[in-house]
C-alpha positions as CSV (number, residue, x, y, z in Angstrom):
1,X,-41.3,-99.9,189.6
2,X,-41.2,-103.4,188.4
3,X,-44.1,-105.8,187.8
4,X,-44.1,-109.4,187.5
5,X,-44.9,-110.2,184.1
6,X,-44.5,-114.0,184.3
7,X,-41.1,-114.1,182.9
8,X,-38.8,-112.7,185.9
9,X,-39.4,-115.7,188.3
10,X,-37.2,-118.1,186.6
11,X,-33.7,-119.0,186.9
12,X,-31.0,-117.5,184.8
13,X,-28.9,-120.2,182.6
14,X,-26.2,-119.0,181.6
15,X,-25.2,-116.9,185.0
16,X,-26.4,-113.6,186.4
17,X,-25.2,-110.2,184.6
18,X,-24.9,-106.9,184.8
19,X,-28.3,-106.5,183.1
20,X,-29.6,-108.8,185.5
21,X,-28.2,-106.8,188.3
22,X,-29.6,-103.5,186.9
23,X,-33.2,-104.8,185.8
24,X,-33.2,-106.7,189.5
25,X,-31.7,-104.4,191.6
26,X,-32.1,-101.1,190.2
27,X,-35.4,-100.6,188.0
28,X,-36.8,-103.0,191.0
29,X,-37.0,-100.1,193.5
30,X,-34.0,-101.6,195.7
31,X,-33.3,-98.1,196.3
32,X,-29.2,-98.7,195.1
33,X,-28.4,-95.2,193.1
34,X,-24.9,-97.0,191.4
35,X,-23.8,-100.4,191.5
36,X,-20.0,-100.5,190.9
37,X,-17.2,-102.7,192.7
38,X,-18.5,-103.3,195.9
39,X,-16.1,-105.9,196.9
40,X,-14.5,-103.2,199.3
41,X,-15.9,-104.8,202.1
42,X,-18.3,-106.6,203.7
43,X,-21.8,-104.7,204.6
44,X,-22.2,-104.8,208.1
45,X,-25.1,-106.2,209.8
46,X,-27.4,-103.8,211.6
47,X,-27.3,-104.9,215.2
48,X,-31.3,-103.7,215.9
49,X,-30.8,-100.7,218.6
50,X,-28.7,-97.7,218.3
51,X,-25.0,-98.4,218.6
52,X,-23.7,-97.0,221.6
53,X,-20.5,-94.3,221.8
54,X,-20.7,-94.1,217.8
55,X,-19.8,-90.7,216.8
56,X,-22.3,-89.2,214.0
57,X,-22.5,-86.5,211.2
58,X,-25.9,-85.4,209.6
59,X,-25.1,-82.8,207.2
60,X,-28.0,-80.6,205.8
61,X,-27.3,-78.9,202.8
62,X,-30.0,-75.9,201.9
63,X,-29.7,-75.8,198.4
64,X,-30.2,-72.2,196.6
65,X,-28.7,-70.3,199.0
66,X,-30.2,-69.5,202.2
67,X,-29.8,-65.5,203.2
68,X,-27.9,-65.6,206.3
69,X,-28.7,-62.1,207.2
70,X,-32.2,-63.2,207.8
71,X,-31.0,-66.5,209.3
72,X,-28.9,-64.8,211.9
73,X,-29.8,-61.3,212.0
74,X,-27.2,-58.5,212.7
75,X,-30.1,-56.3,214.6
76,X,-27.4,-53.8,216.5
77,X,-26.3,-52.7,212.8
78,X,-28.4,-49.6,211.8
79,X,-27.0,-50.3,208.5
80,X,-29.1,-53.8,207.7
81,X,-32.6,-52.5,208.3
82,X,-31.2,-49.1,205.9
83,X,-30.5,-51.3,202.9
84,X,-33.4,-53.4,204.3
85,X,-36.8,-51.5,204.6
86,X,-39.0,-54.4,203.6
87,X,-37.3,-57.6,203.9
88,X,-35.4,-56.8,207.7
89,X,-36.6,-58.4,210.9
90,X,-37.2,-56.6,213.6
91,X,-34.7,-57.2,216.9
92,X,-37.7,-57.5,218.7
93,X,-38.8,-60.9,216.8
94,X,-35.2,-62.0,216.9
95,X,-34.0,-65.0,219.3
96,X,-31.2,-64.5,221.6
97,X,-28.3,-66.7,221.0
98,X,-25.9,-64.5,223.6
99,X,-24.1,-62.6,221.2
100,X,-24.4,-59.0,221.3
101,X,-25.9,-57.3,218.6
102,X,-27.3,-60.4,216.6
103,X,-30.0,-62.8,216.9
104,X,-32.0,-65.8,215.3
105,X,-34.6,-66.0,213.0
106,X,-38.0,-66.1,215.2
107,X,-39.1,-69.2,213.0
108,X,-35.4,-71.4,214.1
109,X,-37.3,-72.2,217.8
110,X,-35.5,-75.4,218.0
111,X,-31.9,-74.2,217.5
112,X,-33.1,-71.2,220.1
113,X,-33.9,-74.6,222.0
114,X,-30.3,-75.9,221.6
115,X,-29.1,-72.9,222.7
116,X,-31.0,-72.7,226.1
117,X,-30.5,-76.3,226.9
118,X,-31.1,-76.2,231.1
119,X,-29.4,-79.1,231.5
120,X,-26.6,-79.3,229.0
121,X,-25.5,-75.7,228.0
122,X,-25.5,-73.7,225.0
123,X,-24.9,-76.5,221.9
124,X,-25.2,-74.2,219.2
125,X,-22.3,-73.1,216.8
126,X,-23.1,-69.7,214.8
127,X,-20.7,-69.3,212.1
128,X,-20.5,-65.7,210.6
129,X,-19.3,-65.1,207.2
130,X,-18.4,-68.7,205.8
131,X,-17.2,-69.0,201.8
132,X,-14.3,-69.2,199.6
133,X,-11.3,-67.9,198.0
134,X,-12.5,-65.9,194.6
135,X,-16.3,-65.6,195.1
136,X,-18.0,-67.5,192.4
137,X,-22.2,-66.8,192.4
138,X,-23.2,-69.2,190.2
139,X,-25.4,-72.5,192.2
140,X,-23.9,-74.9,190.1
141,X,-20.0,-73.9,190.5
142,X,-20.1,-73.2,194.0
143,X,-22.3,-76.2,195.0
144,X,-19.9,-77.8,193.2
145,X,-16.9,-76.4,195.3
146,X,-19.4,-77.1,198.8
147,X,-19.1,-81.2,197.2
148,X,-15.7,-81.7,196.3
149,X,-14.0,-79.8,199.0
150,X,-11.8,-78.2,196.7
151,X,-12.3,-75.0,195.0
152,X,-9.6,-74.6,192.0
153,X,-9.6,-77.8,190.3
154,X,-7.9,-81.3,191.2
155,X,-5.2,-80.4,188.4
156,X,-2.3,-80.0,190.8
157,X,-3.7,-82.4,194.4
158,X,-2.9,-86.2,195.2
159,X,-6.1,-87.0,195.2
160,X,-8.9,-88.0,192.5
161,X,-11.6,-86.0,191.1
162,X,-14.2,-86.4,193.6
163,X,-16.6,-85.5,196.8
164,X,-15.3,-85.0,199.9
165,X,-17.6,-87.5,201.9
166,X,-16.2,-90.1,199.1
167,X,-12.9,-89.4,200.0
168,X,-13.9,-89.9,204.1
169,X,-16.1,-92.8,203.0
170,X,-12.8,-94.3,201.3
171,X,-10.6,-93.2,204.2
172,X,-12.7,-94.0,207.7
173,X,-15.7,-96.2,206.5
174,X,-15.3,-100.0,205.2
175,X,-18.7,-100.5,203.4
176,X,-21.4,-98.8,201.6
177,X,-23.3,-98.0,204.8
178,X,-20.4,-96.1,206.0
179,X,-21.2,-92.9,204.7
180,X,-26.1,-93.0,203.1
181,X,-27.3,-89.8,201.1
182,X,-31.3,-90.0,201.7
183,X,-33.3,-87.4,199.6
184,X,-30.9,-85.7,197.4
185,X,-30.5,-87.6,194.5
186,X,-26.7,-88.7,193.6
187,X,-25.2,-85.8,195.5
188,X,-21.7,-84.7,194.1
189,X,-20.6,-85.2,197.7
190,X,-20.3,-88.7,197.4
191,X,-19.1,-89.6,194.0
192,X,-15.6,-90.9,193.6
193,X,-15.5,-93.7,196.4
194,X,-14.8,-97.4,196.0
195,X,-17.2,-98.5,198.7
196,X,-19.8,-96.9,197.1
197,X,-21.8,-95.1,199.6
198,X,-25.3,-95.7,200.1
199,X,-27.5,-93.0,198.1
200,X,-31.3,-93.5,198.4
201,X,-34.6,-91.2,197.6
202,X,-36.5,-93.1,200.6
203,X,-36.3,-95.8,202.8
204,X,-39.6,-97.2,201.9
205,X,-38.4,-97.4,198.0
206,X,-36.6,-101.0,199.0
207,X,-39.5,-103.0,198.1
208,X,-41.4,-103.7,194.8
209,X,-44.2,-102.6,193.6
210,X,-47.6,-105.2,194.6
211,X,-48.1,-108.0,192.2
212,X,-51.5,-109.8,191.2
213,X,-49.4,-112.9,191.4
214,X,-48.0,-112.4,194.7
215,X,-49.5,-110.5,197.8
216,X,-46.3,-109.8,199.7
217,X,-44.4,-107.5,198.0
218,X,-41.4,-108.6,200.2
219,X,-41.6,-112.2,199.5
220,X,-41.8,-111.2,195.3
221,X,-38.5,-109.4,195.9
222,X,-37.0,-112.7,197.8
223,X,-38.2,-114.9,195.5
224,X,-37.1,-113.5,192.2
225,X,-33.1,-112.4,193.9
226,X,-32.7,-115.7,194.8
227,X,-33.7,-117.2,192.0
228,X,-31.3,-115.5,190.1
229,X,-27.9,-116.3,192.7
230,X,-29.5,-119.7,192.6
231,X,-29.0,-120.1,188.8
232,X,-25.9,-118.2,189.1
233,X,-23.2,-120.2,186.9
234,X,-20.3,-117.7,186.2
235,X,-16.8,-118.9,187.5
236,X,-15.3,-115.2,187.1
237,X,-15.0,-111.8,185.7
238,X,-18.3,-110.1,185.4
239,X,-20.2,-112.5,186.2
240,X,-18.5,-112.9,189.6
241,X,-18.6,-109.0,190.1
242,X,-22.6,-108.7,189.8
243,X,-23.4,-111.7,191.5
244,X,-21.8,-110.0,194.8
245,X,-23.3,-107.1,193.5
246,X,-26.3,-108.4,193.6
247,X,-26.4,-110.7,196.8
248,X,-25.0,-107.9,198.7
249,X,-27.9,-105.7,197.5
250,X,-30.5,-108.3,198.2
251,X,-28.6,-108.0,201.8
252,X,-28.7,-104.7,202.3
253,X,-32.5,-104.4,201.0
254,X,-33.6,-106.7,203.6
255,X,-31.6,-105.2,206.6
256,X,-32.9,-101.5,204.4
257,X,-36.5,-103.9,205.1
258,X,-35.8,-104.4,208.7
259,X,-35.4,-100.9,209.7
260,X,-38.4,-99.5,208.4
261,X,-40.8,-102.5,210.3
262,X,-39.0,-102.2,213.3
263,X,-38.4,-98.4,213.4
264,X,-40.1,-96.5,216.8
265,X,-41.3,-93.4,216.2
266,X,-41.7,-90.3,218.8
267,X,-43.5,-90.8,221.8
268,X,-46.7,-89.0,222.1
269,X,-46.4,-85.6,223.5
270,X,-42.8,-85.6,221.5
271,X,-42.6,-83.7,218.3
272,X,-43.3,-85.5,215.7
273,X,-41.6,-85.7,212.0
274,X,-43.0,-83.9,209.5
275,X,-44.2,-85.7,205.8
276,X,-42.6,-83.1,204.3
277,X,-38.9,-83.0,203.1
278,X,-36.7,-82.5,205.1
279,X,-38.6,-84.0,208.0
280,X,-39.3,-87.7,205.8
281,X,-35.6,-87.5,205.4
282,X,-34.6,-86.9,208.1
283,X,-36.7,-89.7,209.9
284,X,-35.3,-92.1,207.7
285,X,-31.8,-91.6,209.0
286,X,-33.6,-92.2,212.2
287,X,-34.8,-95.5,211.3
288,X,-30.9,-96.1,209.8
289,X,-29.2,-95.3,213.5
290,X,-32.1,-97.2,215.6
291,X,-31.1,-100.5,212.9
292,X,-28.0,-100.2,214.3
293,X,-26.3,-99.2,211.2
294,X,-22.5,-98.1,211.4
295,X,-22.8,-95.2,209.6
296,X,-20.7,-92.1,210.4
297,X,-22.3,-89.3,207.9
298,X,-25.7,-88.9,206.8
299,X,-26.3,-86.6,203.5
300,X,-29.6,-84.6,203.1
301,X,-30.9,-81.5,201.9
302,X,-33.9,-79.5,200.1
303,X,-34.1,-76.5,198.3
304,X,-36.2,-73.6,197.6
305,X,-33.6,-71.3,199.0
306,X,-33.2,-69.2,195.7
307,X,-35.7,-66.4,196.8
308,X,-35.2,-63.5,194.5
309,X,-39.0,-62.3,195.4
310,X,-41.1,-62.6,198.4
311,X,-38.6,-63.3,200.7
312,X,-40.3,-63.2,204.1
313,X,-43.2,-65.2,202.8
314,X,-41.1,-67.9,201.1
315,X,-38.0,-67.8,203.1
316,X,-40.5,-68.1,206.4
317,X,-41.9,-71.2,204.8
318,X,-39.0,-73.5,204.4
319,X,-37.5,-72.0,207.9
320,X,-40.9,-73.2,208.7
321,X,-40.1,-77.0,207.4
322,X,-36.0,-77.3,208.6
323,X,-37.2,-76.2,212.1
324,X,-40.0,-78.4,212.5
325,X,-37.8,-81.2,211.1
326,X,-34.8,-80.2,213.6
327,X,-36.6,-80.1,216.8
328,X,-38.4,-84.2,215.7
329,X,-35.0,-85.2,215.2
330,X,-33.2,-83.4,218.1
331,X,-35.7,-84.4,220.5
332,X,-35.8,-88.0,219.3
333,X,-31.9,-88.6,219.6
334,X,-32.2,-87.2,223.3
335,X,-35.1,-89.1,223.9
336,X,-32.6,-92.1,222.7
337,X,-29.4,-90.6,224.8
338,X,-27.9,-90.8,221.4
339,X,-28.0,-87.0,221.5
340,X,-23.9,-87.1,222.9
341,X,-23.0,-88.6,219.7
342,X,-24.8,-86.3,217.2
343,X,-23.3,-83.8,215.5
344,X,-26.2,-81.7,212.9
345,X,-24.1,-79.3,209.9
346,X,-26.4,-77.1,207.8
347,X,-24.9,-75.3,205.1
348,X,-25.8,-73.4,202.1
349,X,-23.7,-72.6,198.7
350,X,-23.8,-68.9,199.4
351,X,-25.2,-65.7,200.9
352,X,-27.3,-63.4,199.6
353,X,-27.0,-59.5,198.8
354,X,-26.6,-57.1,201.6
355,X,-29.5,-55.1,199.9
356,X,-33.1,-55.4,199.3
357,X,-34.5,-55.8,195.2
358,X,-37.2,-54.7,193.3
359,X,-39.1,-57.5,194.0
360,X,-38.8,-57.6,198.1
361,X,-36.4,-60.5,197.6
362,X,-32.3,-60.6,196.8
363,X,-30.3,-61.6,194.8
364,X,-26.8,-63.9,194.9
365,X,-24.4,-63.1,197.3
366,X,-20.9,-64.5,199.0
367,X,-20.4,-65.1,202.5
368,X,-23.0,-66.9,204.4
369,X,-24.0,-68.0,208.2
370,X,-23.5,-71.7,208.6
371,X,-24.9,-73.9,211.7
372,X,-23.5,-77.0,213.9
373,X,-25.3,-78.7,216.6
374,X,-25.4,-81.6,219.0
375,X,-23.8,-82.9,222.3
376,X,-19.8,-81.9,221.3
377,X,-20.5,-78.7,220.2
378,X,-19.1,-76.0,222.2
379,X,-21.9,-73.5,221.7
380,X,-21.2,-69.6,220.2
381,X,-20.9,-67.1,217.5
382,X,-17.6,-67.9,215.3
383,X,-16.6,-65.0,213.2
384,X,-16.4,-61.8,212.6
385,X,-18.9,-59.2,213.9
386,X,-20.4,-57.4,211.0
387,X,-19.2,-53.9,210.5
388,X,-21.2,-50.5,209.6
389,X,-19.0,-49.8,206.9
390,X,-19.3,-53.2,204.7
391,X,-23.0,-53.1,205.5
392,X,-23.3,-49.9,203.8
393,X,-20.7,-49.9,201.4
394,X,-20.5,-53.7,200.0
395,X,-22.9,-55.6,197.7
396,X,-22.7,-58.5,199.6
397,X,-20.2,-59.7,202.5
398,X,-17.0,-61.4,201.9
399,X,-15.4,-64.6,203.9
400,X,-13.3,-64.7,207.3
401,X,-13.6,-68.6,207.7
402,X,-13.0,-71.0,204.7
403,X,-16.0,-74.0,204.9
404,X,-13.4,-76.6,204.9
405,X,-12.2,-75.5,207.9
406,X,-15.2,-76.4,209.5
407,X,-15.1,-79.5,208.3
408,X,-11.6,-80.0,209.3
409,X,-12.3,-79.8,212.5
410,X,-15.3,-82.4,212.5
411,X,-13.3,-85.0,210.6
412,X,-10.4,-84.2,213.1
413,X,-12.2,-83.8,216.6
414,X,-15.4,-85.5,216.0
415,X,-13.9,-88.7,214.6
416,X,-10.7,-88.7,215.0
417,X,-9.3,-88.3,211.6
418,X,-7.0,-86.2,209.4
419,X,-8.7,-83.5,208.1
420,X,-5.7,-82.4,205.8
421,X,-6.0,-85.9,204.0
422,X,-9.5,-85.1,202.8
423,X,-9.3,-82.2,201.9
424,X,-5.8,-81.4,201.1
425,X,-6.3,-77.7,198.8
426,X,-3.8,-75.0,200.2
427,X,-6.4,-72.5,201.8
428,X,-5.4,-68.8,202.4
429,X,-7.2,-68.4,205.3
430,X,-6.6,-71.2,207.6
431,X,-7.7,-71.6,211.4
432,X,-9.0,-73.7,214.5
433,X,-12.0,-72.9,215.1
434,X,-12.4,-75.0,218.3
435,X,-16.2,-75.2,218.0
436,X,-15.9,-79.1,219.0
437,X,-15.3,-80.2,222.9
C-alpha cells in the first residue's frame, strides 16, 4: 500500500508518465492488475441498480482438480465403491438429481436446491465425462488448455496467443468492465485482450492505505490523481497514453468506490456470504451487478482441489466453502429477479483416478464432471453413463464431451455470439449439447 510521505501531493512538471501511472495507480491499491492501451473504449458508467434483461456468466474455476466421482457419484456402479473401499460415498448420502444410478455429493445442498426449484423446474446441468483430446495430467498444461481454449498450440489458428475470455472480451465487450476476474490473480483466461479486462484481488483494495496527514482515505486518493492530470503537460505519445490511463483508472476506482458503499447485502433470514474465498468473491461480483456494471463474464476460483490424501476430510471442506458460497449468491440474484439472467459454470482442470491410493486420497486423472446453473439452463445429466467395464478396467475415465463445447453453446445461446470465432481449434468430438433454453 502507499503512504503519503509528503512528496506525492504535488503537481507533476513536466507531464504525467508511465511511472507516474504505476506508482499512482498500481502500487496505490487501485486494484488495476495491467495497465496497457485502454483507449479501446470508453468505461461505462455504473447506472446504481442491477441492469435489467442483461445476460451474465460467472465462471468458477476449482483449481487442482476436483474428483468428479465424489462430486457426482455413480452409486448404481458396483464397480466405484470396489476400487473405492474408503474414499466412496454411500448412495444413501447421495442427492437425487433424477438421473438413474447417480447422485450429488450430500455437502452440494444448494445445487440439490437448483435442482428441486418448486417454482421454476430443474436448473441444473450435470455434465459427465468433460476433457480433451490427448489427456495431459499435468495442472499447469491443462489449466493452461481450460484458459486459452485451445489445446495444441496457436501455431496453425487466425487468432493470437491468448485466453479465451480475452478473445470474448475483444469480440462482445467494449471496455475493461466488459469481462472483471476477482480473486484469482491475473488468470490466463484473460490475457491477450485490447480492452484490458478488469482483474482485481478485492473490491475493497481500491482505496489507499490511512494517512496521518489525511483522515479519508478516499479523499487522499482524489487529491493526489488529480493533482497529477492537473499538472499533466504532455501534448502526445506516452505521455498522452498514461494520462488516459490514468484518468480512466481514477474513474473506474471511484465507480469500483461506489459499489462497495452502496452495495445491499442479504436480507436477514437469507443466506449470507461467507468471509471465506469463494464466498468474499463471489460477493464482490455482487456488489459489481447491483452498480449496474455492464459486465458479461465474471472470473473466480479457489483451489485446494489437489487432494492426494484425506480426501473425504479435505475434499468435504472446500465442497463445504463452494456450497455455502453458491446458495448466498443464488438466493441473492433471485431475491434481485436477476436470477433469469444468471448463468453459474464450475469447472476443474481434470478428474481424478478411478481408484483409491495409499493414502485414502487419488491421484490425477482425465475426464471430469463439470456444472452449469441459473434461469436458462435446461436442467439434466449430459453425457455418457458410466460403464462397469471402464470402472474396473481404466485408471481413470476418458472424454465424450470436449469443454469448449460447452462453452460454445454459452457464447452462442446465452449471448448471442459465435462460438466458432472464439474458439476456433478443429475439435474431434464436436456436438450441441442444448443444455441452454
Amino acid at each position: 500500500m502507499c503512504k503519503n510521505n509528503g512528496t506525492r501531493r504535488r503537481a507533476s512538471k513536466k507531464g504525467v508518465t508511465r511511472r507516474d501511472v504505476i506508482r499512482y495507480g498500481v502500487a496505490s491499491s487501485l486494484g488495476i492488475a495491467a495497465l496497457g492501451p485502454l483507449g479501446k473504449g470508453i468505461l461505462q458508467e455504473a447506472s446504481g441498480a442491477p441492469l435489467p434483461n442483461h445476460k451474465r456468466c460467472v465462471v468458477i474455476y476449482c483449481y487442482g482438480g476436483y474428483d468428479g466421482l465424489n462430486m457426482v457419484v455413480p452409486h448404481g456402479v458396483q464397480a466405484y465403491y470396489d476400487r473405492r473401499p474408503n474414499i466412496a460415498i454411500d448412495s444413501i448420502d447421495t442427492l437425487d438429481i433424477g438421473h438413474t444410478g447417480y447422485g450429488l455429493n450430500p455437502g452440494l445442498q444448494a445445487m440439490k436446491d437448483v435442482h428441486d426449484d418448486p417454482v421454476r423446474g430443474n436448473q441444473l446441468a450435470v455434465f459427465q465425462k468433460v476433457g480433451y483430446p490427448d489427456d495431459d495430467l499435468s495442472h499447469f498444461n491443462s489449466q493452461d488448455f481450460y484458459s486459452w481454449g485451445v489445446r495444441n498450440g496457436f501455431g496453425n489458428l487466425t487468432i493470437p496467443e491468448s485466453g479465451w475470455i480475452g478473445r470474448f472480451a475483444d469480440a462482445y465487450t467494449t471496455d475493461s468492465l466488459g469481462a472483471v476476474s476477482v480473486g484469482v490473480g491475473r488468470p490466463l483466461d484473460m490475457e491477450g485482450s485490447s480492452v484490458n479486462p478488469l482483474m482485481v484481488d478485492r473490491l475493497t483494495s481500491f482505496e489507499f492505505d490511512e494517512d496521518n496527514e489525511y483522515e479519508a482515505n478516499h479523499q487522499l486518493r482524489i487529491d493526489a490523481v488529480q493533482s497529477i492530470l492537473a499538472g499533466y503537460s504532455g501534448s502526445g505519445g506516452l505521455d498522452d497514453g498514461a494520462q488516459q490511463a490514468l484518468q480512466q483508472a481514477h474513474d473506474l476506482t471511484n465507480q469500483i468506490q461506489m459499489a462497495v458503499d452502496n452495495y445491499t447485502p442479504p436480507a436477514a433470514g437469507q443466506p449470507q456470504y461467507p468471509g471465506s474465498e469463494p464466498g468474499r468473491d463471489l460477493e464482490d461480483i455482487m456488489r459489481m451487478i447491483q452498480a449496474g456494471f455492464d459486465t458479461k463474464i465474471f472470473y473466480t476460483g479457489f483451489g485446494g482441489w489437489d487432494n492426494h490424501s484425506n480426501l473425504i476430510n479435505a475434499m468435504g471442506f472446500r465442497i463445504g466453502r463452494l456450497n455455502d458460497a453458491l446458495a448466498a449468491f443464488i438466493a441473492h440474484c433471485q431475491a434481485l429477479n436477476i436470477w433469469d439472467d444468471m448463468l453459474i459454470c464450475i469447472e476443474s482442470e481434470f478428474g481424478r483416478r478411478i481408484f483409491e491410493n495409499g493414502s485414502f486420497g487419488d491421484d490425477h486423472g482425465h475426464g471430469n464432471v463439470f456444472f452449469a446453473m441459473g434461469g436458462g439452463v435446461n436442467g439434466g445429466y449430459y453425457g455418457p453413463d458410466l460403464t462397469t467395464n471402464e470402472m474396473e478396467n481404466n485408471n481413470w475415465l476418458g472424454y465424450d464431451i470436449d469443454f469448449r463445447d460447452i462453452r460454445k453453446e454459452m457464447i452462442n445461446d446465452w449471448f448471442g455470439g459465435d462460438g466458432d470465432q472464439i474458439l476456433p481449434e478443429p475439435q474431434e468430438i464436436n456436438q450441441n449439447l442444448g443444455y441452454l433454453l
